[in-house]
Every structure is written in structure tokens, then in C-alpha cells.
N, C-alpha and C positions, 0 to 999 in steps of 0.2 A: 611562782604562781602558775597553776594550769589555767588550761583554753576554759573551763565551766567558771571557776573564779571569774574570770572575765566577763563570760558569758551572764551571769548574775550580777551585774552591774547595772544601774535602770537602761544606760546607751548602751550595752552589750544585747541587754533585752530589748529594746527599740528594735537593733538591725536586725537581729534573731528572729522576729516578729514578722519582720517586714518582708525577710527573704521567704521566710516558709509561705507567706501568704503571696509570693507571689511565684512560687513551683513548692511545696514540700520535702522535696528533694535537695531543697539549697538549705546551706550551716554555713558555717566558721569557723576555723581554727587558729591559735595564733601560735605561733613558734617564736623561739627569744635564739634564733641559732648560734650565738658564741658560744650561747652556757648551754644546746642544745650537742654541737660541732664545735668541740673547743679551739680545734684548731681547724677550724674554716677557713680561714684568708690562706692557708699555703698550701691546704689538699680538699677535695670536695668530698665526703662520701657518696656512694649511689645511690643514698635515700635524699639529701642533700642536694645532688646533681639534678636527680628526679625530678623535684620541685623547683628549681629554677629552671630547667627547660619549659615547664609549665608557663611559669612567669613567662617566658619568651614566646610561649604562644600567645598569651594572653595577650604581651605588649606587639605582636606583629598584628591582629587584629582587633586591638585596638586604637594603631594608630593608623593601621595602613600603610606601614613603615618597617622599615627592619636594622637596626643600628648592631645588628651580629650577637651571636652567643654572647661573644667573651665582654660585651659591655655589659648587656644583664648579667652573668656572672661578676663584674665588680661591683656592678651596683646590688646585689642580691648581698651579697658577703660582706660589705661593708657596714650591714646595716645589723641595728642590735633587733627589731623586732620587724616579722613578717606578719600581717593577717590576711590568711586564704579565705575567698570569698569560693565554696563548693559546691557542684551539683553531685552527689554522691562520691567516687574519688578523683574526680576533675575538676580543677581550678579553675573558674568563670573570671576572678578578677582577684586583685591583689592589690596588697598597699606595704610601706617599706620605711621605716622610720628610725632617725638614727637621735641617741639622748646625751647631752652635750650638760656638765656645771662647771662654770668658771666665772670666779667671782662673786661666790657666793650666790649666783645666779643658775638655774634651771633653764636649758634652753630644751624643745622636742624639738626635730627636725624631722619637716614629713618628705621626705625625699620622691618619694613616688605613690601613684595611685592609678591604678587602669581596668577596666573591667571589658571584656570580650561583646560582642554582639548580639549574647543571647542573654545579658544583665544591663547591657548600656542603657541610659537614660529611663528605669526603672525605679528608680528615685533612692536606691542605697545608697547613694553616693556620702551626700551630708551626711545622714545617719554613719555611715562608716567613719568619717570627718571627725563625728562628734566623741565617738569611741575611742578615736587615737587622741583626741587631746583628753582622754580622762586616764587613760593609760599610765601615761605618762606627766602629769600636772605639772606646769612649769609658767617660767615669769613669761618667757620668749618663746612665741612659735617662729618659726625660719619656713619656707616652701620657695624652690623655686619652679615658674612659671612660663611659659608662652600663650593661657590660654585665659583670655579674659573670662570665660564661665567662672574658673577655676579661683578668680579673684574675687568674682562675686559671691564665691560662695565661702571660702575665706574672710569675707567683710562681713556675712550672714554669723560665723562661727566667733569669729571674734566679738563680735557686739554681745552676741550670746553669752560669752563668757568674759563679760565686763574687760573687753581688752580696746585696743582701737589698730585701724588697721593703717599699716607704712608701705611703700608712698602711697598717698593721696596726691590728686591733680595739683602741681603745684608745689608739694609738700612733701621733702622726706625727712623722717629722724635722724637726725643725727646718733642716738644714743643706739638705733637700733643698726647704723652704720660702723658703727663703733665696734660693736659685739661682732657682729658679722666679721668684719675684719681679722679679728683677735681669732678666731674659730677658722681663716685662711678662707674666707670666701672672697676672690677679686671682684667685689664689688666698686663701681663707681659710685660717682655722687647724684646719678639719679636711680640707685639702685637695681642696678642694671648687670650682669653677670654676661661680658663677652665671649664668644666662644666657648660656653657653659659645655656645651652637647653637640653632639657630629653636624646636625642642620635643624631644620624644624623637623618637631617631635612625629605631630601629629596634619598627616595632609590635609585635613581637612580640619584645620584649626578656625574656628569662628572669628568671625567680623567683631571689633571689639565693639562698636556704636558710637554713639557723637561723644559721649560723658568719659568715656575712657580712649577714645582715640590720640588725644596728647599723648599718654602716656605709652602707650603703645607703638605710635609713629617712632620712639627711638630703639623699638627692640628689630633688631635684624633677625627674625626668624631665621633665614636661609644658610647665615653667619650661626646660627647655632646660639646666640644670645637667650637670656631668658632674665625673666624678671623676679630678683628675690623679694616675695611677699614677707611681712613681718607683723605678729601680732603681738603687743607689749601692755601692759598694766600701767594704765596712770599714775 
């Protein structure tokens, strides 16, 4: 499928809409790099390399942080689909998703999502959200987390698409722990991924609030833990 295919989607058309109206200059592209760089994971081409240095600007100001090339290179090549958020031929933001069936089951995993300082908080975000889960259509969404926004708006996507969201205060799936598992995510039993990533992602990672502070109080940011979000089908 090319980048227009997508693009002509109603949520391809949403994001599309939303970015030109707010620079003209901004689009999207999605790239599926295995089938793009068949052999990606053991040599990078310079078109390839190009575009995940991008990613790595993008993700240095976006978090305020810098976890080095060579993590965004495993995280970039790992993943079966990239979509570039562009201001003419530079990357503003990105997102990084990887597609998992076992069991007769559809899993998308949205592995990453970041946008620079001159698209943050310009409300792409969900619209971008809502594209990769059409993408891809599956029983299981998978996200791992540190940032309570990022939950909320996972809990927004989910309802939307008739799913419910894991853990709740209180409350995690067992079925959605299960899978997890099977797929080599060391998750715990309150869904909790230790030492997921080098430390906390983003320095200036938000206050979760009274409602989601429980769940919260057990992730060690600093420890590099993160919280895998799960969105599943009754």
C-alpha cells in the first residue's frame, strides 16, 4: 500500500487536514521499512540512516533527553511501520509501530510517538493515534508508557474503538497479561515493564493527578520502568 492509499482513509484525511491547517507546509508519509530495506536490521542504507537521524532529532527535542543514536537506530529498524509527521523535507515528528498475530490474534504495537517543538501540543497527536490503529486493525493494542497524558489519550482511542483500556486503578487483565508475556514483554502483575528504557524518557514528564497517581506511584521513572498500556475487545 503507498503513503496516498493511507492518506485517503477518513483518519489519514483527519490528520492531513489538520496539519495543513495548521502550516501548509506540513504532510505525511508512511514508510513499511522491512519491505521498504529488506535487510534493515543488519545494514542501514543512507536513505534509511537519513531518516532515522531525523527520528533522533526529533526524539532529542522532544524529550529534552538523549538515549544516543544507536537506541533510535534499534528502535527505528525494529519496527514494520514508520509515519513521518513533515514540514516540507523535515521530520517534525514521528511515530513507530510494530504488528504482532499469535493465536489467532492481531496484536499493533505502537512502540513510539514524538513530535518536536514546532508540532507539540497542536493537537495531531490523537488524530495521528487514530490512524495507526486503522492501519493496522487488530484485537490488542500494546503501548508502552511513562506519561500519564499518553494514557489518557489511549483510554480516549480505545473507547472510541469499542475496546477497554488495561490496567485500570485497581484492575489489570489478566488475558491482556498473558499475551504480553507470550510476545517476551517482562511485564509484571501490575503491568509494569522494569527497566524498560535507559531512565525517564521525557524530563519534563507530567504530574499524573489524584485519579491515576496509584498507578503511577509504582513506576520508577528514573529506573527506566514504563507502563504497558493495553487496549482489548470484550
Amino acid at each position: 500500500m503507498t503513503t496516498q492509499f493511507y492518506k485517503d482513509l477518513p483518519q489519514g484525511k483527519a490528520l492531513l487536514n489538520h496539519l495543513k491547517k495548521i502550516n501548509n507546509k506540513y504532510d505525511f508519509d508512511i514508510i513499511f521499512p522491512k519491505e521498504t530495506w529488506p535487510n534493515i536490521a543488519n545494514e542501514q542504507s543512507a536513505d534509511a540512516l537519513e531518516i532515522i537521524k531525523q527520528h533522533h532529532k526529533v526524539f532529542q527535542d522532544s524529550t529534552k533527553n538523549d538515549f544516543g543514536m544507536d537506541y533510535i537506530i534499534g528502535a527505528s529498524i525494529s519496527a514494520d511501520c514508520w509515519i513521518n509527521i513533515k514540514n516540507e523535507d523535515n521530520i517534525i515528528g514521528y511515530s513507530t509501530n510494530l504488528f504482532h498475530e499469535i493465536n489467532n490474534k492481531k496484536v499493533n504495537y505502537f512502540r513510539v510517538t514524538f513530535f518536536d517543538s514546532s508540532i507539540k501540543g497542536a493537537g495531531a497527536y490523537a488524530l495521528l493515534q487514530d490512524l495507526r490503529i486503522n492501519i493496522f486493525p487488530s484485537d490488542y493494542i500494546f503501548s508502552r508508557t511513562q506519561n500519564p497524558i499518553v494514557y489518557k489519550t489511549f483510554e480516549r482511542l480505545f473507547n472510541q474503538n469499542g475496546m477497554i483500556i488495561s490496567p485500570r486503578v485497581d484492575y489489570v487483565d489478566q488475558k491482556c497479561l498473558s499475551l504480553a508475556k507470550k510476545l517476551d514483554f517482562e511485564v509484571d502483575n501490575n503491568s509494569i515493564i522494569k527497566n524498560a528504557v535507559r531512565s525517564i524518557v521525557a524530563l519534563e514528564t507530567p504530574d499524573p493527578g489524584e485519579k491515576l497517581r496509584s498507578m503511577w506511584d509504582k513506576i520508577d521513572l528514573y529506573n527506566g520502568d514504563t507502563l504497558l498500556v493495553a487496549g482489548y475487545k470484550k
